[in-house]
C-alpha positions as CSV (number, residue, x, y, z in Angstrom):
1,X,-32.5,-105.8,194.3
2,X,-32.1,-109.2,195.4
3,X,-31.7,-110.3,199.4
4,X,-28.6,-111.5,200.6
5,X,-28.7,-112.4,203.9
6,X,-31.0,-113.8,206.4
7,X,-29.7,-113.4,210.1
8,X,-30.4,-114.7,213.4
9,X,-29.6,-113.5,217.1
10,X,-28.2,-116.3,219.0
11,X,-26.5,-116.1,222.9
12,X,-23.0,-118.0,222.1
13,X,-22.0,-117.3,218.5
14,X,-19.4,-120.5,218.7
15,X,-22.1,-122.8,219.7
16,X,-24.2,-121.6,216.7
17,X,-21.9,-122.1,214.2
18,X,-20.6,-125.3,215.4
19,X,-24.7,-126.2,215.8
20,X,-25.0,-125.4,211.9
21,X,-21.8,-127.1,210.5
22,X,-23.0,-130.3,212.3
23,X,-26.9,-130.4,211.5
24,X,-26.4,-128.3,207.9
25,X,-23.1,-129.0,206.9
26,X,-22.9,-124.9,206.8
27,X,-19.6,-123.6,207.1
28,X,-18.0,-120.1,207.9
29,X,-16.8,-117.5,205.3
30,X,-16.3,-114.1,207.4
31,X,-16.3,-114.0,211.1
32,X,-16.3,-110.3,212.2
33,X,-16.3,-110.7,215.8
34,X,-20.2,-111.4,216.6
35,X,-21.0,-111.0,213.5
36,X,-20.8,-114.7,211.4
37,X,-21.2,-115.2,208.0
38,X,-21.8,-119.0,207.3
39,X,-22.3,-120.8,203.5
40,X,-26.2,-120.7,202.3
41,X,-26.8,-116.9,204.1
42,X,-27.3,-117.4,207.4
43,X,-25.7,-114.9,209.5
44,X,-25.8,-115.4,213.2
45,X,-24.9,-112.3,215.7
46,X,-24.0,-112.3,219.2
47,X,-27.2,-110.9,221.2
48,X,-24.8,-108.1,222.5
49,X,-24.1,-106.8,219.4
50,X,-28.5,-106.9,218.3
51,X,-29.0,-105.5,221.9
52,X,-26.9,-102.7,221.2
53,X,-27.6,-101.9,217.7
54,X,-31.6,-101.9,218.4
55,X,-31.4,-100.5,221.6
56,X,-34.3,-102.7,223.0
57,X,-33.9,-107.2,224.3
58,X,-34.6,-110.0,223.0
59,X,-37.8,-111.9,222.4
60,X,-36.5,-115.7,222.5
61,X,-38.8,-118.4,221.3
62,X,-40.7,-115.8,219.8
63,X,-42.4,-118.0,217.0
64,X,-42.6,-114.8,214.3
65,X,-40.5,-116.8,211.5
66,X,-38.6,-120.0,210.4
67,X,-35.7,-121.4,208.8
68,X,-36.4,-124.0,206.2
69,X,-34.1,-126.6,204.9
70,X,-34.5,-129.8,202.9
71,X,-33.3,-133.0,203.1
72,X,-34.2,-136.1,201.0
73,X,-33.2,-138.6,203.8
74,X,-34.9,-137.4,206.6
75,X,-35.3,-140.3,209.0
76,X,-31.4,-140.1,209.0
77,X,-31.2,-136.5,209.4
78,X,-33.3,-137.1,212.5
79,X,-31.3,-139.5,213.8
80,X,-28.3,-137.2,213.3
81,X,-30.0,-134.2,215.3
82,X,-31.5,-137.3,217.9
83,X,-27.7,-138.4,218.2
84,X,-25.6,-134.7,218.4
85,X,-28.3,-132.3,220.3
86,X,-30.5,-134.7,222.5
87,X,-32.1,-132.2,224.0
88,X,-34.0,-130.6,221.4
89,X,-37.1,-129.0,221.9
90,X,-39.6,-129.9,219.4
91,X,-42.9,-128.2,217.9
92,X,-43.7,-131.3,215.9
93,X,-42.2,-134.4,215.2
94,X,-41.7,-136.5,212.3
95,X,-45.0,-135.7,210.9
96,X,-46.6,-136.3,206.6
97,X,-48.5,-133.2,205.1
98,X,-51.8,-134.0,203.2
99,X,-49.8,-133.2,200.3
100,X,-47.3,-135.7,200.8
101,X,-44.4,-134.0,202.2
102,X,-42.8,-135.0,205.7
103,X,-41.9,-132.5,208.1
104,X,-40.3,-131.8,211.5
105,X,-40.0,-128.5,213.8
106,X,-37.9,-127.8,216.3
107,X,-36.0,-124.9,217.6
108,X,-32.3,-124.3,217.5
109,X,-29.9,-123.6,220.7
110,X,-31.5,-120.2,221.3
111,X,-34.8,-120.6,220.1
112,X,-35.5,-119.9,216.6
113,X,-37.5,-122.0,214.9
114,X,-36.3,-124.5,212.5
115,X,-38.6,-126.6,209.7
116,X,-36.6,-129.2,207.9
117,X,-38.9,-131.0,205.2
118,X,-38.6,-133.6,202.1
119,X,-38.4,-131.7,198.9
120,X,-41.7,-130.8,197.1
């Protein structure tokens, strides 16, 4: 068994995947109507759709998990994100690890939690 897929429930489906091309470079493969498909695994679907399949809201900003990208040249990758989506909301900024690595957190359009660090 191996896992596939890793998805997230976002409000506006369009403004996801347009928010993950631009920061990530991620593009699209399938788009089934609420239900997108982009490169690297992410699937983002429509809150209707995760509403109606669970039968139960919700939880925004909930904290419980994180995607977690690298990037070598993170002071420019910052400035990218500064530059494109001003008014992100951040858990940390720019910050070093005792072991070395740097970090930031912030959270995406709809509140999942994002960690973008230098490779280890």
């Amino acid at each position: 068994m191996k896992l596939k897929n890793v998805l997230i429930v976002v409000k506006d489906i369009e403004k996801s995947r347009k928010y993950y091309h631009d920061l990530f470079g991620l593009e699209l493969i399938v788009d089934n109507d609420g239900n997108m498909i982009l490169t690297e695994g992410l699937v983002l679907q429509e809150e209707s759709y995760w509403k109606q399949f669970l039968k139960r809201d919700v939880v925004w900003n909930n904290n419980s998990c994180e995607l977690y990208f690298e990037e070598s040249d993170l002071e420019s990758f910052i400035e990218k994100l500064e530059n494109l989506y001003p008014e992100t909301v951040y858990v940390n900024r720019l910050m070093t690890h005792s072991w070395g690595q740097k970090v930031i957190r912030f959270y995406d359009l709809d509140g999942n939690l994002i960690e973008v660090g230098t490779p280890v």
